[in-house]
C-alpha positions in Angstrom: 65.6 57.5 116.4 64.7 59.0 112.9 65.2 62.8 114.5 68.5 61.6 115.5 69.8 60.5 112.1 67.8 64.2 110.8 70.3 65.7 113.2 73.6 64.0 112.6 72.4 64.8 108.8 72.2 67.9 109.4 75.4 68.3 111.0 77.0 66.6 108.3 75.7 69.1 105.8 77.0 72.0 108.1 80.2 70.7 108.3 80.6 69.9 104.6 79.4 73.6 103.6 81.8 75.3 106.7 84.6 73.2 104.3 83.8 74.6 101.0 83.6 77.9 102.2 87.2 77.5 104.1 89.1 75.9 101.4 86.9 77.9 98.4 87.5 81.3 100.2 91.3 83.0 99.1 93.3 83.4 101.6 96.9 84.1 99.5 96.6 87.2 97.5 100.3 86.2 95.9 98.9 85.6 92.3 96.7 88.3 92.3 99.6 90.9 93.4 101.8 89.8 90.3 102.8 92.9 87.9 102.6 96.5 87.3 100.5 98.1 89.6 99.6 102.1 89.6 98.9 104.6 92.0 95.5 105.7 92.0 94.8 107.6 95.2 96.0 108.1 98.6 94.5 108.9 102.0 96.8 109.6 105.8 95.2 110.4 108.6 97.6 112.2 110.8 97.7 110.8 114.3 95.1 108.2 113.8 95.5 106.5 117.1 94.7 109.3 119.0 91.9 110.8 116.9 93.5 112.3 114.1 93.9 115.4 114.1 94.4 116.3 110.4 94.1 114.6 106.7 96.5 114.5 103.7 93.9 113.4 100.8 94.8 112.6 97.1 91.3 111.6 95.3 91.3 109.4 92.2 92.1 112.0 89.3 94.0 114.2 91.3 97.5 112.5 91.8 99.8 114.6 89.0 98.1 117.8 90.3 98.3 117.0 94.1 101.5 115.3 94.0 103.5 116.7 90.4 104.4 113.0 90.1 103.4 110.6 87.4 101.5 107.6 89.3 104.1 105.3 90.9 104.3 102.3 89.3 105.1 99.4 91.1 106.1 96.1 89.9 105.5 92.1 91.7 107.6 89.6 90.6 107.5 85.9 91.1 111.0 85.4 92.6 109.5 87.9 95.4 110.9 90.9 94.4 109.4 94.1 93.7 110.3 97.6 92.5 108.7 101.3 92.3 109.6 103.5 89.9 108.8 107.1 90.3 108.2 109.6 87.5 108.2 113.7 87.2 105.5 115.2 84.7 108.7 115.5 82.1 108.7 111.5 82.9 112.5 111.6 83.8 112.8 108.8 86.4 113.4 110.5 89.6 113.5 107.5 92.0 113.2 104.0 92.5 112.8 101.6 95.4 113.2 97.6 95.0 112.9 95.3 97.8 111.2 91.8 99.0 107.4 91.4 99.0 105.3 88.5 100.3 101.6 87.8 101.2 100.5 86.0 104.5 97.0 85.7 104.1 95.5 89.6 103.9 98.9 91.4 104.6 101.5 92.2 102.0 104.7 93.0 103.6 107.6 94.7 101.7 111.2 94.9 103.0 113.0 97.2 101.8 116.8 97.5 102.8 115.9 95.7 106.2 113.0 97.8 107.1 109.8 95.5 106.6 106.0 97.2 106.4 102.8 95.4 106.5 99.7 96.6 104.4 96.4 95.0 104.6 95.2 94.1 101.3 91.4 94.9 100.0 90.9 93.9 96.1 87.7 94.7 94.1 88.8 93.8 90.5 91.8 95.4 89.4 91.8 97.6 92.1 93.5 97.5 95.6 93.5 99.0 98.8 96.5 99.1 100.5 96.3 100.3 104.1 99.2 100.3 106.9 99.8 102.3 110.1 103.2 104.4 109.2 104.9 107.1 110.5 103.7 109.8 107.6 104.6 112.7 109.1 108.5 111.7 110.3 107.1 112.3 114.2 109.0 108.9 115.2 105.4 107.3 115.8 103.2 104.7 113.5 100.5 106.8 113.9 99.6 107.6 110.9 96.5 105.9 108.6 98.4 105.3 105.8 95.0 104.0 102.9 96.2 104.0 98.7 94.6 102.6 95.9 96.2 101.0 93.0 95.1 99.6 89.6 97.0 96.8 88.5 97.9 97.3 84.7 
């Protein structure tokens, strides 16, 4: 009888730590993804889904060189709106893009004018990886391993 109570015990304990971890662990990014954000690198693989068969690569350090763009910068808000402002190296505003985000669970999805896009979301600090399937190189296809890092600000 005495192993039996061990047991049920023991159960107890398991199911009591399988809790904490469930409703300790975060699940919505939202907070986290409010404010400026700035590009910090970018990686495509070209036709990812069938073995890629070439790579567009900006490394950290390398985005006004590789790109002769300032970083994008990229605001949250908390009415669930975003924009991205782009910027030439004379920092004359050259573009900008504003839309709908949201987070469900690991994905931030953006919708801009009716076309919505899914990234999965990695943070490590201030730093996040944003990484989608897209159509990169205008083919017609998501096929493309679209991965960026930003730094929120």
């Amino acid at each position: 009888m005495k192993s039996f109570f061990n047991l049920k015990g023991l159960l107890f304990f398991t199911i009591c730590i399988a809790l904490i971890i469930v409703f300790n662990t975060d699940r919505d990014h939202s907070e986290k993804m409010l404010g400026q954000w700035y590009n910090e690198s970018l990686k495509v693989i070209y036709d990812a889904q069938h073995g890629g068969d070439s790579t567009y690569n900006v490394p950290a350090g390398q985005w006004e060189e590789r790109l002769q763009i300032r970083p994008i910068q990229t605001t949250y808000k908390s009415d669930g709106t975003y924009n991205s402002k782009y910027w030439n190296l004379q920092d004359s505003l050259i573009r900008e893009v504003a839309g709908e985000w949201e987070v469900i669970g690991d994905t931030l999805y953006l919708t801009e004018g009716g076309v919505r896009s899914g990234y999965l979301l990695e943070f490590d600090g201030d730093r996040a990886t944003f990484t989608a399937m897209y159509d990169w190189d205008g083919d017609g296809e998501r096929d493309d391993l679209y991965s960026g890092v930003q730094i929120k600000k």
